[in-house]
Backbone as a ProteinNet text record, in pm:
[ID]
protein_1_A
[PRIMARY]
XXXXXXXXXXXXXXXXXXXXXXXXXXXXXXXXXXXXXXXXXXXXXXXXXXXXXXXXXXXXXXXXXXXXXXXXXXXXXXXXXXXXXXXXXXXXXXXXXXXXXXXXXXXXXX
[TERTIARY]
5971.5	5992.1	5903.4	5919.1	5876.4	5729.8	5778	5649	5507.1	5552.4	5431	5382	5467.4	5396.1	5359.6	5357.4	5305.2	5144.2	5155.8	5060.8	4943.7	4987.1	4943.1	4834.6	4956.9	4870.5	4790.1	4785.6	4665.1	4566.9	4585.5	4429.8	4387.5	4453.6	4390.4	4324.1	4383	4312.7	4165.4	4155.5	4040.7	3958.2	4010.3	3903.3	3925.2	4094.8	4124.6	4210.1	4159.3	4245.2	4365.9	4509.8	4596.4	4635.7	4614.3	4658	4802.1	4826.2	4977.8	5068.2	5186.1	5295	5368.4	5372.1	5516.4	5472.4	5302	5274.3	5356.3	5384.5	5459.9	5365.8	5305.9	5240.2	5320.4	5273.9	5295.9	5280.6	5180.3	5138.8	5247.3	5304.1	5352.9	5397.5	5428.1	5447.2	5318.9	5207.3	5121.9	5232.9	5202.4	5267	5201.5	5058.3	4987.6	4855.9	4759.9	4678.6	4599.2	4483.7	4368.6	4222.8	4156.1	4031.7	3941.1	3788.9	3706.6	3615	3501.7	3377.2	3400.6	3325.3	3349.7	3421	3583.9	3602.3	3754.8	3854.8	3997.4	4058	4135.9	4224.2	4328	4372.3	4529.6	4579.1	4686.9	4722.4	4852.1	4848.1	4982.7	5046.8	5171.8	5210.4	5305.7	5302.1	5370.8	5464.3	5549	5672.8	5696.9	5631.1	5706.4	5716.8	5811.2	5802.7	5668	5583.3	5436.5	5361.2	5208.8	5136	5098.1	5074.2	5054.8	5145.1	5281.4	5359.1	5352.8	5302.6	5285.3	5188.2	5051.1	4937.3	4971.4	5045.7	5078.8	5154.8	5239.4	5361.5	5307.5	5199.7	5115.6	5079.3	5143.6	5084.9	4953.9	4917.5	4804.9	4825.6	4953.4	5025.3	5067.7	5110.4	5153.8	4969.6	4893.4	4752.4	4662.2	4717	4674.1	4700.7	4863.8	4949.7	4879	4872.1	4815.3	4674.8	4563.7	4460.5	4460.9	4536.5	4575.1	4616.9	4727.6	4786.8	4669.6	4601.5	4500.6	4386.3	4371.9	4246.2	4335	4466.8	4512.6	4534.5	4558.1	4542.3	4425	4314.1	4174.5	4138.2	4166.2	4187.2	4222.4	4321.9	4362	4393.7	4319.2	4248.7	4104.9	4064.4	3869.8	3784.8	3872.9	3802.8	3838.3	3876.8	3879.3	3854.1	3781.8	3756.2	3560.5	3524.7	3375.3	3434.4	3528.3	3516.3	3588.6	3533.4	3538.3	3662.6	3777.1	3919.4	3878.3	3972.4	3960.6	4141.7	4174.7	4348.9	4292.4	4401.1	4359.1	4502.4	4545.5	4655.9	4691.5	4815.7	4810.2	4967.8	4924.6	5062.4	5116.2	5216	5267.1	5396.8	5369.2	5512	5560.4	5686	5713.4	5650.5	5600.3	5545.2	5406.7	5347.3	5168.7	5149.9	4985.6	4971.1	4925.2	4959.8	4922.8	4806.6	4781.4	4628.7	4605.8	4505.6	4463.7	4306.6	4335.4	4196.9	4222	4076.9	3987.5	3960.2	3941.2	3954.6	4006.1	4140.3	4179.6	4137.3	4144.8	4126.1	4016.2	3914.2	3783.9	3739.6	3875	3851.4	3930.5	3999.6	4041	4200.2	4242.3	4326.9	4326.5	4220.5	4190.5	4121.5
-3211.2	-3101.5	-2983.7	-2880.1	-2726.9	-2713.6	-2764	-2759.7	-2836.5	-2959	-3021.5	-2963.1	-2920.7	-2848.8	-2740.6	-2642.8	-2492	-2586.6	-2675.3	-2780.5	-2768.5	-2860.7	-2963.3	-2827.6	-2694.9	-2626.8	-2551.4	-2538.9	-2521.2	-2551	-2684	-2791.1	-2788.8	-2778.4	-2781	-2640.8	-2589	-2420	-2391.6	-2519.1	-2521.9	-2646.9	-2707	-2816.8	-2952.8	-2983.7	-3107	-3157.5	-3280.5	-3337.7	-3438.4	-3383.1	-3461.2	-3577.8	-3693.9	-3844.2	-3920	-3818	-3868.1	-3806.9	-3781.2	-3748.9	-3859.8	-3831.4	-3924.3	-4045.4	-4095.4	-4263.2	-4336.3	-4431.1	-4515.9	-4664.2	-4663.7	-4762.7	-4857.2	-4982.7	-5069.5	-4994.8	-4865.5	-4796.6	-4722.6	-4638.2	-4538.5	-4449.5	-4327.6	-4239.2	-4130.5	-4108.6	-4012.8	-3894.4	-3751.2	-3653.5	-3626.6	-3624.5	-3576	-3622.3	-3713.8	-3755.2	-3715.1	-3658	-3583.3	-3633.9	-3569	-3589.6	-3527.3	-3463	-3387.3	-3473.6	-3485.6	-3551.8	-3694.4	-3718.9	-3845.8	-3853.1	-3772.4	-3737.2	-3826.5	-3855.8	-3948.4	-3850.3	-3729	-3660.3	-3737.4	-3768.9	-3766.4	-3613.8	-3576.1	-3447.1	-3452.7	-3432.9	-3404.6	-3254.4	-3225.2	-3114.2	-3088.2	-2972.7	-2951.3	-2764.4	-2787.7	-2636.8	-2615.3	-2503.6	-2467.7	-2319	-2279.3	-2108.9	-2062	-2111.2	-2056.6	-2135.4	-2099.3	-2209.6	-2305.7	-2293.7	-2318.3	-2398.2	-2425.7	-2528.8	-2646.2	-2529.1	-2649.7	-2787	-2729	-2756.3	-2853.8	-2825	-2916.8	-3036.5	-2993.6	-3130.1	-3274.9	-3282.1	-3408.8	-3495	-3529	-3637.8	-3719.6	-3781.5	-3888.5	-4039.8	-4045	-4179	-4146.1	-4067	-4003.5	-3961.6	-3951.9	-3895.8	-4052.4	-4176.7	-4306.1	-4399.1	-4347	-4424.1	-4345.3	-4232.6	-4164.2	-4222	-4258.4	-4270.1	-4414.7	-4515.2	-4627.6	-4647.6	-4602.2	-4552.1	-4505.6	-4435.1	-4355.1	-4506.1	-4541.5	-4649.3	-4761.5	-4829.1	-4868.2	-4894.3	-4749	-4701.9	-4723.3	-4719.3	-4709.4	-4854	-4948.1	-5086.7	-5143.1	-5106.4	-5152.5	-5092.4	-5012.4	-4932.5	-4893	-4971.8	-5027.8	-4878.4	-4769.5	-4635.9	-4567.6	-4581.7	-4558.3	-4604.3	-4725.7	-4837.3	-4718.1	-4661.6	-4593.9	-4462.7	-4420	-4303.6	-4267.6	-4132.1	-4162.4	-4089.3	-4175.8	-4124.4	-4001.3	-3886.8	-3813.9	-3783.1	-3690.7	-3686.6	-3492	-3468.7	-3298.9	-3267.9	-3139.8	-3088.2	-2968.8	-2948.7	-2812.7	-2744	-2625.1	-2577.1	-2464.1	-2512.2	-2379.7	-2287.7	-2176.2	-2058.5	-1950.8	-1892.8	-1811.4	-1689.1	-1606.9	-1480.6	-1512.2	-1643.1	-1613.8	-1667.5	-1720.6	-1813.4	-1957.1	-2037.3	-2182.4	-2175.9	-2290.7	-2320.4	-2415	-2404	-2572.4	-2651.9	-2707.2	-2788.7	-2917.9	-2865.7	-3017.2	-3088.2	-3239.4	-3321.8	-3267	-3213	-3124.6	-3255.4	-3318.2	-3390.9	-3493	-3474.1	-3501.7	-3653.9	-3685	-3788.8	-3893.3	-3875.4	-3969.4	-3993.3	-3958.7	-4018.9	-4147.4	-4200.7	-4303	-4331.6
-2428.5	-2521.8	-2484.2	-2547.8	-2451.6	-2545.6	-2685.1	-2743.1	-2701.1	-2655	-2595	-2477.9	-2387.4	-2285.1	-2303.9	-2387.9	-2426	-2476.3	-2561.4	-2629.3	-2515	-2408.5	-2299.3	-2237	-2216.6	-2095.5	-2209.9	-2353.2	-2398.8	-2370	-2422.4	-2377.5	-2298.9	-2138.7	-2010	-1996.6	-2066.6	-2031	-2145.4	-2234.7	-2288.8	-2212.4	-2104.3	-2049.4	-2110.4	-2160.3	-2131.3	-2064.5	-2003.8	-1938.3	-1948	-1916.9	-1996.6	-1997.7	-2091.1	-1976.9	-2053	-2150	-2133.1	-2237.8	-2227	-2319	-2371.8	-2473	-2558.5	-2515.1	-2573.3	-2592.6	-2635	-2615.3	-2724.6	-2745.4	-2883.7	-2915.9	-3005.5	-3065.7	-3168.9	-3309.4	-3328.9	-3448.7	-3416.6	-3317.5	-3338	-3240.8	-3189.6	-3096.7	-3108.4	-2977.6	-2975.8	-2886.2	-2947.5	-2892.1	-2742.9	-2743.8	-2634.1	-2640.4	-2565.9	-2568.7	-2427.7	-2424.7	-2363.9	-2400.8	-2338.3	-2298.5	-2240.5	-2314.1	-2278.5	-2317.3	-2171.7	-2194.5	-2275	-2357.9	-2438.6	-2578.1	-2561.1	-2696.9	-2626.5	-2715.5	-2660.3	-2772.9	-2728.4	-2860.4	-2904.4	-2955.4	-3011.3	-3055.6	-3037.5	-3025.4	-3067.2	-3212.2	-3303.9	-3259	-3221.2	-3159.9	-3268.3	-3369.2	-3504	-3462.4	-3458.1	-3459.8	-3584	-3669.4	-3791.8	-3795	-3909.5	-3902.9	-3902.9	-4012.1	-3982.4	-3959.6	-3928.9	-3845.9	-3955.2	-4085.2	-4211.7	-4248.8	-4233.5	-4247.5	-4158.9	-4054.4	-3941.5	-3960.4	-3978.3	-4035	-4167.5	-4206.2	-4378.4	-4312.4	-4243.4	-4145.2	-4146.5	-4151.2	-4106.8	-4237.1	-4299.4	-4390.6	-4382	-4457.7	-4499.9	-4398.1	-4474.2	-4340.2	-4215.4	-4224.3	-4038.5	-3955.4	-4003.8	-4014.4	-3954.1	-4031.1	-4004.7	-3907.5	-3885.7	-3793.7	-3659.1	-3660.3	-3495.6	-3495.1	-3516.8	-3569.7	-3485.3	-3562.3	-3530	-3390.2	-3345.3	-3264.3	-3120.1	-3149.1	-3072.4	-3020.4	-3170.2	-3146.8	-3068.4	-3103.6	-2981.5	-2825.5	-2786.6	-2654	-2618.9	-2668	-2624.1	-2591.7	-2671.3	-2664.8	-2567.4	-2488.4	-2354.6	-2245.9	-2282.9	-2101.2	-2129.2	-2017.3	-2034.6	-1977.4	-1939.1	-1932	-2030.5	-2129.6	-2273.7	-2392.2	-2352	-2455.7	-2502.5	-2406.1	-2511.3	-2576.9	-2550.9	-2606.6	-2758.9	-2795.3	-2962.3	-2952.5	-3033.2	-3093.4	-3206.5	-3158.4	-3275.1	-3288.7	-3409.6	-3427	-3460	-3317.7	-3387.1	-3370.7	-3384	-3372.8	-3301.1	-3260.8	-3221.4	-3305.4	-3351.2	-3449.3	-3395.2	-3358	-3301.8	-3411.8	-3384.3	-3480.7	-3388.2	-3439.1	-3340.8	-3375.8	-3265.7	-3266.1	-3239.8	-3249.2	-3276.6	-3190.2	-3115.4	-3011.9	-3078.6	-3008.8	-3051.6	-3129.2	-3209.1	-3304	-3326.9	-3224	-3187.4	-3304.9	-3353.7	-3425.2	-3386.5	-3338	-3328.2	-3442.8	-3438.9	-3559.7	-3683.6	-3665.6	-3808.2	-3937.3	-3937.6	-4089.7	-4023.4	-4071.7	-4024.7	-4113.7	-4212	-4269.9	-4179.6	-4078.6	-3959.5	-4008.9	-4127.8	-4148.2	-4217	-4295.7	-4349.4	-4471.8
[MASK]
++++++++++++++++++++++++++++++++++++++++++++++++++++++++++++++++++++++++++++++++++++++++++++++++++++++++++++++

């Protein structure tokens, strides 16, 4: 999808590195999962008219399942087993540039 890659070459152009599109776990589907230093993103990739809908898109349970999902992946690949899962997002709308937060819900989703 065009959105994950507008997503993807965000991140790299802020210094992460991408290690995969369209996960498919037992929790769930990660959109884009990266990595800076000792951080493992999960990277919810949200298209709405405004970035603010975008930003709302993400439920409490959809918020847990990536979370889950994230801590998964880390589980069974042993160069990801130290590093700390976070769930951020990137929201994209038409007309503006992407808006990316880090750990947007800082309560993990849980």
């Amino acid at each position: 999808r065009r959105q994950e890659i507008v997503a993807a070459l965000w991140l790299m152009l802020k210094g992460y590195r991408i290690l995969g599109f369209r996960l498919r776990t037992p929790a769930g589907e990660i959109d884009l999962l990266a990595q800076r230093g000792t951080v493992l993103a999960v990277v919810e990739v949200k298209r709405r008219q405004t970035l603010e809908a975008a930003l709302e898109a993400v439920g409490p349970a959809q918020r847990a399942r990536l979370v889950r999902a994230g801590q998964a992946v880390a589980a069974r690949r042993p160069s990801l087993m130290r590093l700390n899962v976070r769930l951020d997002i990137v929201a994209l709308a038409p007309g503006w540039w992407p808006r990316y937060i880090a750990d947007a819900w800082r309560s993990g989703g849980q």
